[in-house]
N, C-alpha and C positions, 0 to 999 in steps of 0.2 A: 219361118222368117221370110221376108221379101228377098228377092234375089237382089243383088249389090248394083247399083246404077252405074253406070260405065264409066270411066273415065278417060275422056277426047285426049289425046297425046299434048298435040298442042297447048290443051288449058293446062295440062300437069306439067309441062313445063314453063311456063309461064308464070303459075300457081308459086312452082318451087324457088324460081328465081328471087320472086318479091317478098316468098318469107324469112327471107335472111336479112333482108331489112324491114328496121323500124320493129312494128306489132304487127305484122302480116301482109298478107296481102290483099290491094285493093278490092273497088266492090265488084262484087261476083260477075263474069263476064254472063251475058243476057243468053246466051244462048244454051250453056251447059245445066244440065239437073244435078248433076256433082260436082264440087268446087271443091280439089286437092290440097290439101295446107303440108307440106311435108309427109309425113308418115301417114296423116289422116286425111280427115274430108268433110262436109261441112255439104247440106244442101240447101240447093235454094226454091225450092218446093218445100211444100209442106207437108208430112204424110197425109195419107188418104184417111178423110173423115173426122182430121185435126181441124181446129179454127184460129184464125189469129186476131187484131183488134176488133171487137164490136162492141155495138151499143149493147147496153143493158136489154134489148130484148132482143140481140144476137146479130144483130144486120153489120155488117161489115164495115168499118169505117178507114179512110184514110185521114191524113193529117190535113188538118184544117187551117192551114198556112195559102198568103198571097202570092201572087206566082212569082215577087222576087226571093222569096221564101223558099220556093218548090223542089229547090235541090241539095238544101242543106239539112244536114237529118238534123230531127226535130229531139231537143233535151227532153224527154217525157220522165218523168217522176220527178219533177222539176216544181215550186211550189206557182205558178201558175198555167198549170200542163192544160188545164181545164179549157182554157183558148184555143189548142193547136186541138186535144182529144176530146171529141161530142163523147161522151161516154152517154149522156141520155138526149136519146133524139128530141126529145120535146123542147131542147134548152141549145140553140146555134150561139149562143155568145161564151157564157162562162160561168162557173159555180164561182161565189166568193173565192178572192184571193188575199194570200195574208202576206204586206210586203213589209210591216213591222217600220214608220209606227202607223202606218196608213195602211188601210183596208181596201179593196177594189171587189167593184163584179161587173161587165161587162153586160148592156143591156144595150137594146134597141137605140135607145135614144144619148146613149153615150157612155160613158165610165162614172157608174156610182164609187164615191168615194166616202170612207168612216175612218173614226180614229177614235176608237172602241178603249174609255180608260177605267173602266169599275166592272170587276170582274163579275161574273152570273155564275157560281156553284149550284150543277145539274146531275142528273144520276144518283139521285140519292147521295149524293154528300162524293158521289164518285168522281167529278168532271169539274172542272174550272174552265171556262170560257172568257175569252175577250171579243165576243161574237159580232161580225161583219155588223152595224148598222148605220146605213147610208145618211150621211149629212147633206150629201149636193151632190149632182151629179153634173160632169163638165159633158160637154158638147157643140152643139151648133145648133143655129136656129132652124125648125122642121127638117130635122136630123132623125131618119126611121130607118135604120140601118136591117136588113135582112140576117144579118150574122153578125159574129167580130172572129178576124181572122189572126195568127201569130204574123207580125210583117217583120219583126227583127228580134235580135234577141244578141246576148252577150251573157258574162260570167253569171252577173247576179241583178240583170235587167232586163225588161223584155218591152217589145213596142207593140200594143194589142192595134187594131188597123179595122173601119168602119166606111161601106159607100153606101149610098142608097140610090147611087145616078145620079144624080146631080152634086150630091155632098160627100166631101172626105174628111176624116178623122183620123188621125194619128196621136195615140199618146204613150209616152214613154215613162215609165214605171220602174223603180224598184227596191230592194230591202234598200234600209237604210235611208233614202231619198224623203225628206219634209216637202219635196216637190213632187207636181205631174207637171211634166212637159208637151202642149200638147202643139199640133201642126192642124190645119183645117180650111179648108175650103169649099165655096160653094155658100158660103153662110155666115152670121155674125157669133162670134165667141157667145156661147151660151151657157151660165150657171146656172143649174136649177134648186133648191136649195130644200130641204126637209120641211121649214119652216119658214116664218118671214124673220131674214137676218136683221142682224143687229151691226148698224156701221158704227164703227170705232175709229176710221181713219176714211179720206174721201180726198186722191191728191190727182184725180182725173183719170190718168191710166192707170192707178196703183188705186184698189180698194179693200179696207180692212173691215172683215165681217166676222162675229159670232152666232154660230148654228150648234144648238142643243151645246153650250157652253164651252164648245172648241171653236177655237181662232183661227181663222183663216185668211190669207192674201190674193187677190188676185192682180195679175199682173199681165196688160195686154200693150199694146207697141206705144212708144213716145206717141200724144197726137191723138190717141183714144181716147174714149172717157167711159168709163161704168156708168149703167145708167138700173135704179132699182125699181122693182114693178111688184109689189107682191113678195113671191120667193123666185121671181125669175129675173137675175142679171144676167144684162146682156153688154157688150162693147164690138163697134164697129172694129174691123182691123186697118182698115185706112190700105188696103190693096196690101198689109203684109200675112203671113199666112202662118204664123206664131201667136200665144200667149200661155203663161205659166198660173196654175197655183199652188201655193203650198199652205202645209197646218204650220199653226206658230208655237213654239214653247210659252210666247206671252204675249200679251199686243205691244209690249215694248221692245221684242225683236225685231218690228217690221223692217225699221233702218236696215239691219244687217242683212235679212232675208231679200228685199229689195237688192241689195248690192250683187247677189247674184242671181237673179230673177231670172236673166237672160242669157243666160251661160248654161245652156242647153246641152243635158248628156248625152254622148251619143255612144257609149263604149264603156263596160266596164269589166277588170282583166284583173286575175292575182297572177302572183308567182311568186316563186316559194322555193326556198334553198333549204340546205340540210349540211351542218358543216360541225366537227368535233362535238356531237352532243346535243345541237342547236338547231332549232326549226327556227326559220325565219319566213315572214308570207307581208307581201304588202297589195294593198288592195288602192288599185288607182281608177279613177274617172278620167274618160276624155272629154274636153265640152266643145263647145263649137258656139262661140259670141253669137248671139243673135242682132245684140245692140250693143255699142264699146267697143272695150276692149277687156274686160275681166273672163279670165277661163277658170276662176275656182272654182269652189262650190261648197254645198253644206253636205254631210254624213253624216248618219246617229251610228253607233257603236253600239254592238249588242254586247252584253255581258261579259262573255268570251274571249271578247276583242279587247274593250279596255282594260278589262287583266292584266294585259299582256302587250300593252305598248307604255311607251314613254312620250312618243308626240304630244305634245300642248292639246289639250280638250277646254270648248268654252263651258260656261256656268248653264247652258241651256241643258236641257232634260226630256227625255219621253217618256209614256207609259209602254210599257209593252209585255205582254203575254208570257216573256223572256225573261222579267225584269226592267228595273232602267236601262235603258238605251241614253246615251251621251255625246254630243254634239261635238266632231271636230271642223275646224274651218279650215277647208284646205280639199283638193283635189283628192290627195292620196293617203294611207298610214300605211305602219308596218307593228306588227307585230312579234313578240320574239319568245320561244319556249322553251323551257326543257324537253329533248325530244321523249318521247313512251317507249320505255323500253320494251324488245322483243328478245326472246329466245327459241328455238329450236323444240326445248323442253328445258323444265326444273334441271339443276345439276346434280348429281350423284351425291349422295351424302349417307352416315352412317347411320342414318335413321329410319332406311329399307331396310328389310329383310331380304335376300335376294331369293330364297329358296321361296318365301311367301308371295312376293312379286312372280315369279316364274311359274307358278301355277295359276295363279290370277294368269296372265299374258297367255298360259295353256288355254285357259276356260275360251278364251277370246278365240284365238287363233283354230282351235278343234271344233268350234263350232259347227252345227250339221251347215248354218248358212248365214256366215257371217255379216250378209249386209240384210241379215233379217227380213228377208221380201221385200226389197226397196225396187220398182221400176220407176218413180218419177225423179226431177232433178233436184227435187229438194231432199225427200227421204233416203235417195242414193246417195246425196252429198254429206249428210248427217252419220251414214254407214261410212265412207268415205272419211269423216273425221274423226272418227272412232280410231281407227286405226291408225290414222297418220300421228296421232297422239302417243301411239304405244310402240311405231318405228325406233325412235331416239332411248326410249323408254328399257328395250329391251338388248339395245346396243350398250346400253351402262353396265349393265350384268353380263355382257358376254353370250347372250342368246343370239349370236348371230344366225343363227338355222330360224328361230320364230323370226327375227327382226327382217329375214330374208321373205321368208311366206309372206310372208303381213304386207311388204313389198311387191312381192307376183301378183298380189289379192288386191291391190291398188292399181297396181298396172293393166291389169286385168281388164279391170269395169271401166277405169279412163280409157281405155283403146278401143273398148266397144260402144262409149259415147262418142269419142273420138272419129267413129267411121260414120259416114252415111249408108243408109240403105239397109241398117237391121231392125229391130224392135226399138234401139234408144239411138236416135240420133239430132244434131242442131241441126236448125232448118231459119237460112238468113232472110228475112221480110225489107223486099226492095224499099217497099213503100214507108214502111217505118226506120228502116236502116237499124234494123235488129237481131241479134243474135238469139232466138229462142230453143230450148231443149226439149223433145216430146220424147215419150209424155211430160206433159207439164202440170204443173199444179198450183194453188193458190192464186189464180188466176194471172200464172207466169207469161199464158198467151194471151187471153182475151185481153187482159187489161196490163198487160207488161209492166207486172207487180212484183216486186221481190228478186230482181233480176241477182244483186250485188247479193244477196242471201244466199241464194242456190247457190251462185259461182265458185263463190267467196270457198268454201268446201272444197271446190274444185282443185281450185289454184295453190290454196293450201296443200293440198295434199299429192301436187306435182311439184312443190316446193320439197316436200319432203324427200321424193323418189331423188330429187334431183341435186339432193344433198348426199346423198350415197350413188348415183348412176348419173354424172352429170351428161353423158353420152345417150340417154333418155330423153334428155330434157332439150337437146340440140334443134332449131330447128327446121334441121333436117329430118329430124325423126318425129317425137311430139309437142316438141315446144311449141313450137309452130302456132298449135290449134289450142293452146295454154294460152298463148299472147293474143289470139284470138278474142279466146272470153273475157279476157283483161281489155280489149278493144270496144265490147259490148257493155260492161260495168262501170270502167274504170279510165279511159279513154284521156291522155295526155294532150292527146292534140286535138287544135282546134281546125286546122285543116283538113283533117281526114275527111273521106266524100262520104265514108261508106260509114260511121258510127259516130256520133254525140262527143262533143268533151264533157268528161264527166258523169254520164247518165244519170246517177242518181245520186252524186254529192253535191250539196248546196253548200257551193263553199263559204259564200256569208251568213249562210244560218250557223254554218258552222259542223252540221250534220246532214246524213242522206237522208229521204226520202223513200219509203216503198211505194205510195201507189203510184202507178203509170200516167194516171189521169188525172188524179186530183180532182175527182168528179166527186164532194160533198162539202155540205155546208159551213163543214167548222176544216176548210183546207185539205192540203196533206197531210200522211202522218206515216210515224214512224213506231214500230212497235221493238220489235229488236233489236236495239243498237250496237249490242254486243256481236250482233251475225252481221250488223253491218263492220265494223271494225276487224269482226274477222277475216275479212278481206282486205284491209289495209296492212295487219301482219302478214297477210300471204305475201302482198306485193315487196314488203322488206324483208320475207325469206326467200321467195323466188329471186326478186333481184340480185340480194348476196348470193346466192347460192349459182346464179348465172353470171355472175359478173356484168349483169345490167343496172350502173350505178341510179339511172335517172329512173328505171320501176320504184329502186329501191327509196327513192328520195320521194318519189312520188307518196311510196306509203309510208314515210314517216309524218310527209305533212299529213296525208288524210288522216292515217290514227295518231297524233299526238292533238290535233285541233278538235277531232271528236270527242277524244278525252276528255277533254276540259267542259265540251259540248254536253256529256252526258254527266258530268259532276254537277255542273250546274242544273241542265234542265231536264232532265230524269232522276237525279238523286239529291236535289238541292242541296249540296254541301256545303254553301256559306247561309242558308236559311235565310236567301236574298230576293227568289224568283217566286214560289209559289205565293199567292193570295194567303195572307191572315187566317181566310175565313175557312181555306180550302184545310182540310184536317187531316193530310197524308201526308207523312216524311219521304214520298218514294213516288215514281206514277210506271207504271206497263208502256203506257203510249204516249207521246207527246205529238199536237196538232197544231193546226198556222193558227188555232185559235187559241190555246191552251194546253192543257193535258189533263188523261185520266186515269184513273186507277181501277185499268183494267187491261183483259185482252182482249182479241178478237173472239175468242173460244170459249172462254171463262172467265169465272168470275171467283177460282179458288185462290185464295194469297200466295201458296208455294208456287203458283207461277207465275201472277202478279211480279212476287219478288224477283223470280228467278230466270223470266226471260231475257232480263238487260244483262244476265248474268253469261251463258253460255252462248258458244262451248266455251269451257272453261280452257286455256291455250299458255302457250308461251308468250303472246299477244294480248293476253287479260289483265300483264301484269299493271295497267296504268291504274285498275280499281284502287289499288292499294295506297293512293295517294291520296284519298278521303277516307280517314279511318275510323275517324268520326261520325260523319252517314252511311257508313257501312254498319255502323254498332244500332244507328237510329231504324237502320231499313230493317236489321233482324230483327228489333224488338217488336215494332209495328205488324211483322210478319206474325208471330209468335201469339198478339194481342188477336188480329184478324182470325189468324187459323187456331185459333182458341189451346194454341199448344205450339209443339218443336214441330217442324219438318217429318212428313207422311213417305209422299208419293216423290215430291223433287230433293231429297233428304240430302244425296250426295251432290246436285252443284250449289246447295247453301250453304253445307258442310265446307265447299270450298270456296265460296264467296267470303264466308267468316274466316277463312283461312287469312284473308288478305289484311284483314286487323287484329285477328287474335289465336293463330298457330296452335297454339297449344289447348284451349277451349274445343279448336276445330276437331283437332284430334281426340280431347278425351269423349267427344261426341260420336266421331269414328270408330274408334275404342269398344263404345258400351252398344254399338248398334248395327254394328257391319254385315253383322250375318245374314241377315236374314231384310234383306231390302233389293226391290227391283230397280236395276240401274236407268235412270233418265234412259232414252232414245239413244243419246251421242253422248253418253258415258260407256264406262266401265270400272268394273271393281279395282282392275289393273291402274288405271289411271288415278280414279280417287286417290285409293292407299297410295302410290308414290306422291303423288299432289301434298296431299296431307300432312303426310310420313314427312316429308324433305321438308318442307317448310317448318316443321316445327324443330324440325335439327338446325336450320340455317336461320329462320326469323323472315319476319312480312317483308314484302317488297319494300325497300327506302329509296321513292320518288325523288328524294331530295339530290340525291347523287347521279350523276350521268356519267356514261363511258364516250368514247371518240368514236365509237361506232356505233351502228343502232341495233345490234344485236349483243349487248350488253346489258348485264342489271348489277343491283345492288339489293342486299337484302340483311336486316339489321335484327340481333337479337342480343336484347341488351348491350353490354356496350360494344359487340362484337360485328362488324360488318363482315358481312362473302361477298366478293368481286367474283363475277361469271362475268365469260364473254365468249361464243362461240365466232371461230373463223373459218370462213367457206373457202378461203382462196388458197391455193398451191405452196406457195410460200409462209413461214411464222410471220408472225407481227407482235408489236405489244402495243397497249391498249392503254392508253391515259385516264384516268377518271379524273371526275371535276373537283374531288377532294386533294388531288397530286399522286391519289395509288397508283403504280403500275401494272400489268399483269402482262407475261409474256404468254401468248397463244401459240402452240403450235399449227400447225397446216391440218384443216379437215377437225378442226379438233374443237372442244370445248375444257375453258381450262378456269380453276376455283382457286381464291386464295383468300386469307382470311387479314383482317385488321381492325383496332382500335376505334378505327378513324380519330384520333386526337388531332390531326393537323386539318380537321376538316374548316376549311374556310367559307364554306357555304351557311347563305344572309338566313337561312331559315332549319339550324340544324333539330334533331328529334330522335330524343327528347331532347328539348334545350334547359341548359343548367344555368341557373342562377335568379336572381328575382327583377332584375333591373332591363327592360325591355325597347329597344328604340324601336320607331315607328319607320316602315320602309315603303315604300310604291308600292302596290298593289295589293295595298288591306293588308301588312305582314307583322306582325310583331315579333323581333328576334333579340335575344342577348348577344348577336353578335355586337363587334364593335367596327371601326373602321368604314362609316360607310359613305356615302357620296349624298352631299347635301344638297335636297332638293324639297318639292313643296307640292301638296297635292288641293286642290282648288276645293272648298267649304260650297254647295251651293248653295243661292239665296233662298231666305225665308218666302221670299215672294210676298212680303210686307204682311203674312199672317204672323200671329204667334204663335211659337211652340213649343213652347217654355214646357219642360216635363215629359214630353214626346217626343220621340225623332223624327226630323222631316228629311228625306232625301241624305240620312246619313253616311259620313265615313266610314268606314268600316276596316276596322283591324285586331289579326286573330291570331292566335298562337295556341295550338294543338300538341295533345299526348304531354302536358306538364304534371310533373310529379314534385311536390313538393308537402312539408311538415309546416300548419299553421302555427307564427310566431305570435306568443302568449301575448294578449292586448295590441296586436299590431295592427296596424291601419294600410289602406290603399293607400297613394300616393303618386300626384303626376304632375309633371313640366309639360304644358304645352306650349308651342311657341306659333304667334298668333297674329293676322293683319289683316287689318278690313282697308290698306291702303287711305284711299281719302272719303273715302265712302263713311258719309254719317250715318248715326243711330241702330249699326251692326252688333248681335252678342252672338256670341258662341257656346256650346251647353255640350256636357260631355256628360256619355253613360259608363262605366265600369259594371262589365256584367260576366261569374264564375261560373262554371260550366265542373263539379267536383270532379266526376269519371268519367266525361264526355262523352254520355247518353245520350246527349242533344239537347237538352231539358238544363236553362238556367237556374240555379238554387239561390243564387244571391245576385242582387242587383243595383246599384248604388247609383244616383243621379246624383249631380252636384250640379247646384247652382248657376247660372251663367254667369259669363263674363262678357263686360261692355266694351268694346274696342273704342280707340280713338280713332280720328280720323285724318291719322298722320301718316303718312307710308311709314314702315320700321315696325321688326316683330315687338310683343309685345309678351309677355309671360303668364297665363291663364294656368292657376295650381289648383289642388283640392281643398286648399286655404280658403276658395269660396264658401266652403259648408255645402253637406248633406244637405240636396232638396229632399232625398226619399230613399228609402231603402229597402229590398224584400230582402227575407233570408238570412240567414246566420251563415258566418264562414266558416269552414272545416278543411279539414285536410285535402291536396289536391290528387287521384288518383289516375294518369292520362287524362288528366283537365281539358279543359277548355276557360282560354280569357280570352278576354272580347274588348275592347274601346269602338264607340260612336261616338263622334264628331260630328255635330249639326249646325244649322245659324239658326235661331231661336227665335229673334225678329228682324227686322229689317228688310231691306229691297236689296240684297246685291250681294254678289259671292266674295269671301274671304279667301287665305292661303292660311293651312297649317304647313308648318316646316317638320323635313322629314328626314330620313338619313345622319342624326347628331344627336351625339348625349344632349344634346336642350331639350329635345322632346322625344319625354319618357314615359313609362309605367310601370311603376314599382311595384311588386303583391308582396304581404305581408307575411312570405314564406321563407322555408330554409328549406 
């Protein structure tokens, strides 16, 4: 091994002082080769013969940032990183970028722009696309730019920056934005356009165009005028150095779009609280009036997002890769969630064997070489959670001797990452303001890929030490270099000189990002989303466990918002996001263009399936809230791999654990012997996994505790309240049904209950036949609820009579119910097209018997004609059956379904929601 690089007295205390505050300490003083963090060290060289970012054929690159830019470390895995990272020297501007609902790529002559709405199924039936295709590109007139460089940026916007000497370009971009904002000089606004447009509107400085059948505005100062040539619009600026365009949901937006045309973003920021149970995140714009006085603005909402607010949204609509995207008017929203519960581990239940657990936990722990020949920071960190998995594991049973090894053996190989100057050490990159581990892998250095992956392992399994040794975890000793790697992944602040906020979570996609660069055609993309979330339970067991409440807050919003992120857009569990045509219940990867169904490596289902899946965690437990795409992804797997589970047997084994405990286990049961455990398994882990869940029942999402290290978990009509506490002192623990549970100090404590007094709007299984309709797609038998109304979008003056366009959607999952002899559906809907003439509204009813995923019966009924009077109006199934597929039968963990559509007409209605008026009856007992 190299001898150990010195460490300068001076820097080591200097070093020590500033890691007591914040996440460590600042960036690396220039002179030293080792940078002291408490007990450990960190260097800022790079070993000899390592490399860090390059092009694709290995040449060295720095950030490609303007020199106001030059000192702020640059978000790389970020989804237009491809600006700041040349990943291919041939290409100085940009690979496609996907800002959802508008496309970008950055060329010579200015920012091509698309807004990609009919999806292209590629790969053999593998890949769904909404692929970048340029409609126009803005710029300026003889505008040859040499590059485009990153000149600003913020949470979830970025300002790409163009000179060529004489001309400048500034435009400002990002998700959610119907606008580009751009800044220019040297030249006249220039649109160039695909095609020769089609004007729809012509009001001087305001002109409304169609290119390849999307809508667009442009918008240059009071006093200009568009003037059209072909496909090349231009507009003088009259000496000001502003103009906007944006895509339209219809050319009858323009009015509204126009209204803030010039209310230019300059700033965009979340934050996000965590309080009894409850994630809260609201996402605001700053603008800056270019002309007036209006500082609002428009935002589309991805999927994710309007789940999970109540803000007023308009009747406009996007396409997007994601799903609908939805239009709020207004600077800011907020979003509000059940937080994702974490745990420690499963809780002790009598469904172990302890003497059968303790020989499994032997097999691990005697191993000739526990972390199985791992030197890089992925495959160490995968060794690494092997174990941190089976610390807690082995404290249930009273093995405090293995649970103590398994400890030393963690301690171990973090202290020897930990240091610099041996065979594995970090080594910080000035230039990129990065934390990299060598050896590295997956292209961790060149292309600062998978950072939040590796770590995520890391921090975990200092969480754990640090659950039993809090005097470990200090830091003075090795926290320290813990909050470090949490500075290079996970980075709270936006100040910090020396790492990124954020590195690699895109808070408005809603998910992280692995590659570094974003160097290819179809975006960014993310393949594991579960190793990215394992990183966000670390930061809400490290935090509990340090008593650092804002880590811990930090990772409830990251993993309760990806939750949702990956229900939706890796496991479609409202069958709301993927394309019709695309024929997978599930995808491996999801990109700025789409997703596909597959990995980077292979092409076999059991990993398809199983990478969104592990490691499987105390952290995992948010799967369990779609138990119904859980049941769709095994069968598909099953279909693919032409049978059950081979090679990845045991984390699907506990994947189905998360909807069906006892299935999982008698799978367990008839097969355990004789199989090779995944990489970051073990036997030890399965069988508890397995074991306990099927004694206690699947995770119940439905219920939260007052802390985020709380779960619920439901087996028949029997609920287990777990809730571990890290802190010195007892507490007791409220959940959201009124349970109490008193926790001791250092402890994890179980109680059992009914839940009959559960007051929560979506319980499960829900009993009874009679169903209200609630905010955010819910159909519940509760009663009591808060009457409100959720917006019907317009038909868009087509008809849809028999089809749904742009439907409501409301669902109610896991119903058991006996079909009553000759009985019929049955619904109140309560209904208003206000003053708006020649509106109807059409409703589906559609049965889901065992909630395979797969509807058996489907019933349209007829629409109904609104007046055109403000005042609801009562739409029944009195209409008559337009159509029916399917016969009804008994419900087994069902699925029922209502769509609410407009059927004809120009203009969006209101159904009423939250009140026995508007119901859904099934024809059960």
């Amino acid at each position: 091994m190299p001898s150990p690089r010195t460490r300068p007295a001076t820097v080591l205390l200097l070093a020590s002082a500033l890691a007591v505050v914040g996440l460590g300490p600042a960036a690396a003083p220039a002179a030293a080769a080792t940078i002291p963090v408490g007990a450990g060290s960190y260097s800022d060289t790079r070993p000899p013969g390592t490399s860090g970012p390059t092009t694709n054929t290995g040449t060295p690159v720095t950030p490609k940032v303007t020199a106001a830019a030059r000192n702020r470390p640059v978000p790389t895995n970020d989804w237009w990183s491809s600006l700041a990272f040349q990943r291919y020297g041939d290409n100085p501007y940009s690979t496609p970028m996907y800002g959802h609902p508008l496309t970008y790529q950055a060329t010579a002559g200015g920012l091509d722009v698309g807004y990609p709405t009919t999806p292209v199924i590629t790969g053999d039936g593998r890949q769904y696309e909404f692929a970048h295709k340029r409609d126009l590109t803005i710029g300026l007139s003889g505008l040859n730019s040499p590059d485009t460089k990153a000149d600003a940026w913020s949470d979830w916007t970025v300002t790409p920056y163009w000179s060529d000497g004489t001309r400048t370009l500034r435009t400002t971009i990002g998700h959610g934005s119907p606008f580009v904002y751009a800044k220019g000089t040297g030249g006249n606004a220039q649109i160039t356009t695909a095609g020769a447009p089609s004007v729809f509107a012509d009001q001087g400085n305001v002109l409304g165009i169609t290119v390849a059948g999307h809508h667009y505005a442009l918008f240059a100062p009071t006093g200009s005028d568009w003037n059209v040539s072909g496909s090349t619009v231009t507009a003088g600026l009259g000496g000001k150095d502003y103009f906007s365009v944006a895509v339209l949901p219809s050319t009858g937006a323009l009015a509204t779009f126009k209204k803030y045309a010039y209310s230019f973003v300059t700033d965009s920021k979340v934050t996000w609280s965590y309080s009894g149970g409850t994630v809260r995140a609201t996402y605001t714009l700053t603008t800056e009036a270019k002309e007036g006085t209006e500082r609002g603005t428009l935002q589309a909402l991805y999927r994710h997002q309007w789940l999970h607010t109540t803000d007023a949204l308009t009747s406009y609509t996007y396409v997007s890769p994601r799903g609908t995207m939805k239009v709020r008017e207004s600077a800011s929203f907020t979003t509000t969630q059940k937080a994702a519960a974490v745990l420690p581990a499963l809780p002790k239940s009598g469904g172990v064997d302890a003497a059968r657990l303790r020989g499994y936990l032997n097999d691990v722990v005697n191993a000739s070489d526990p972390f199985s020949g791992a030197v890089d920071t992925y495959w160490t960190g995968k060794a690494l959670g092997r174990l941190a998995q089976l610390v807690p594991v082995a404290d249930q049973i009273g093995e405090t001797g293995i649970r103590d090894r398994m400890l030393n053996l963690m301690k171990g190989r973090l202290q020897d990452w930990f240091t610099a100057g041996g065979a594995n050490e970090f080594s910080y990159d000035q230039a990129w303001k990065t934390l990299t581990g060598y050896p590295a892998s997956y292209g961790s250095d060149t292309e600062l890929n998978d950072h939040h992956f590796h770590y995520g392992y890391y921090v975990y399994a200092a969480a754990v030490i640090a659950q039993y040794d809090p005097s470990w975890a200090a830091d003075s000793a090795w926290g320290g270099m813990v909050k470090t790697l949490v500075r290079d992944t996970a980075n709270p602040s936006r100040t910090d000189s020396a790492y990124p906020f954020l590195r690699g979570f895109d808070v408005y996609a809603g998910h992280s990002w692995a590659s570094g660069h974003q160097g290819f055609a179809a975006g960014n993309n993310q393949e594991s989303s579960s190793e990215s979330t394992n990183l966000s339970a670390a930061l809400v067991l490290w935090g509990s466990a340090t008593g650092d409440t804002s880590l811990r807050d930090l990772g409830a919003f990251l993993l309760t918002t990806e939750a949702e992120s990956i229900a939706q857009y890796w496991f479609d569990a409202d069958e709301q996001v993927f394309p019709s045509s695309f024929g997978h219940d599930t995808v491996g990867m999801v990109w700025g263009s789409g997703a596909a169904y597959s990995t980077w490596w292979t092409a076999n289902p059991e990993e398809i399936h199983g990478i969104n899946v592990l490691p499987v965690t105390g952290g995992s437990l948010h799967l369990g809230g779609e138990k119904a795409a859980i049941r769709r992804n095994l069968a598909e797997m099953e279909r693919e791999n032409g049978g059950p589970a081979v090679e990845w047997r045991d984390v699907l084994w506990e994947f189905e654990s998360f909807a069906d405990p006892a299935s999982a286990k008698a799978k367990w049961d008839a097969g355990n012997g004789g199989y090779t455990p995944e990489a970051g398994e073990s036997k030890a882990h399965t069988y508890h996994w397995i074991n306990t869940l099927a004694a206690v029942g699947a995770p119940d999402a439905t219920v939260t505790g007052d802390i985020p290290t709380s779960a619920v978990f439901t087996k028949g009509t029997t609920r287990t309240y777990v809730a571990h506490n890290h802190g010195s002192t007892a507490r007791t623990v409220t959940f959201s049904d009124g349970k109490t549970l008193s926790v001791p100090a250092r402890s994890t404590a179980t109680s059992t209950g009914t839940g009959s007094t559960d007051p929560d709007p979506d319980p499960e299984p829900p009993t009874g036949n009679t169903f209200q309709l609630r905010a955010g797609g819910v159909l519940t038998t509760a009663t009591g609820g808060t009457a409100g109304s959720d917006t019907i979008p317009s038909g868009n003056g087509a008809n849809h009579d028999g089809t749904p366009y742009q439907p409501l959607v409301y669902e109610v999952r896991g119903v058991n119910g006996t079909l009553t002899s000759g009985g019929q559906t049955s619904f109140r809907l309560q209904v208003d097209a206000g003053t708006t003439v020649g509106l109807g509204q059409q409703a589906r009813v559609s049965y889901d018997f065992t909630g395979d995923g797969t509807f058996d019966r489907t019933e349209t009924y007829h629409y109904f004609a609104t007046d055109p009077v403000t005042g609801w109006e009562e739409y029944t199934q009195a209409r008559g059956l337009k159509s029916a597929t399917g016969s009804l039968s008994d419900l087994r963990g069902g699925t029922v379904r209502l769509e609410v559509w407009s059927t004809i007409g120009n203009g969006a209605s209101k159904l009423q929601t939250g009140t026995d008026k508007s119901v859904v009856v099934i024809p059960y007992s």
